[in-house]
C-alpha positions, 0 to 999 in steps of 0.5 A: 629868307633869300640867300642875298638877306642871310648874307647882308644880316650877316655882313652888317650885323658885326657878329664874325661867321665861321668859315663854313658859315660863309662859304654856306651864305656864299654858295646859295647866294650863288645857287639862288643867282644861277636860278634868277639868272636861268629863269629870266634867260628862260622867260625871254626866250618864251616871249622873244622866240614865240611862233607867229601865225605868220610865220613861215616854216623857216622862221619856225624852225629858226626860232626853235633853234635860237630858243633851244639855244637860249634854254641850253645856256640858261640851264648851263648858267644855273648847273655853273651856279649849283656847282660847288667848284669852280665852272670850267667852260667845256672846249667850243667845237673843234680846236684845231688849225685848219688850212683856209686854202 
């Protein structure tokens, strides 16, 4: 039975749950989306990233990049979902200021 069916038996059958109950339903429900989410990001980039026999060496080597890109995504979704404490998205490069003259 998938995690989202253990959480609808749950929420319509009346009965109440125990907190641990819940955050156990609420956690794998979680776990379970992260790993939908991670698969399809995964198969997309298999089918939207595939090399063409046209293809140059340039668009080859800018597909792997894209498709690294997506499968790093998509394993971060699915680490985000397994953790059992809130995501924080790790800091995006260099912070600082930097003068533009």
């Amino acid at each position: 039975m998938s995690a989202y069916s253990r959480a609808f038996q749950a929420l319509t059958s009346g009965r109440a749950m125990r907190p641990d109950e819940a955050a156990e339903a609420l956690a794998a429900l979680r776990k379970e989306y992260g790993d939908e989410l991670a698969d399809a990001l995964g198969q997309h980039a298999t089918e939207h990233y595939r090399p063409k026999p046209t293809d140059t060496k340039a668009d080859d080597r800018r597909k792997r990049r894209a498709y690294g890109a997506v499968m790093r995504a998509a394993n971060f979704a699915r680490e985000i979902a397994a953790s059992p404490f809130r995501a924080t998205i790790p800091p995006q490069g260099d912070t600082t200021n930097r003068s533009t003259s």
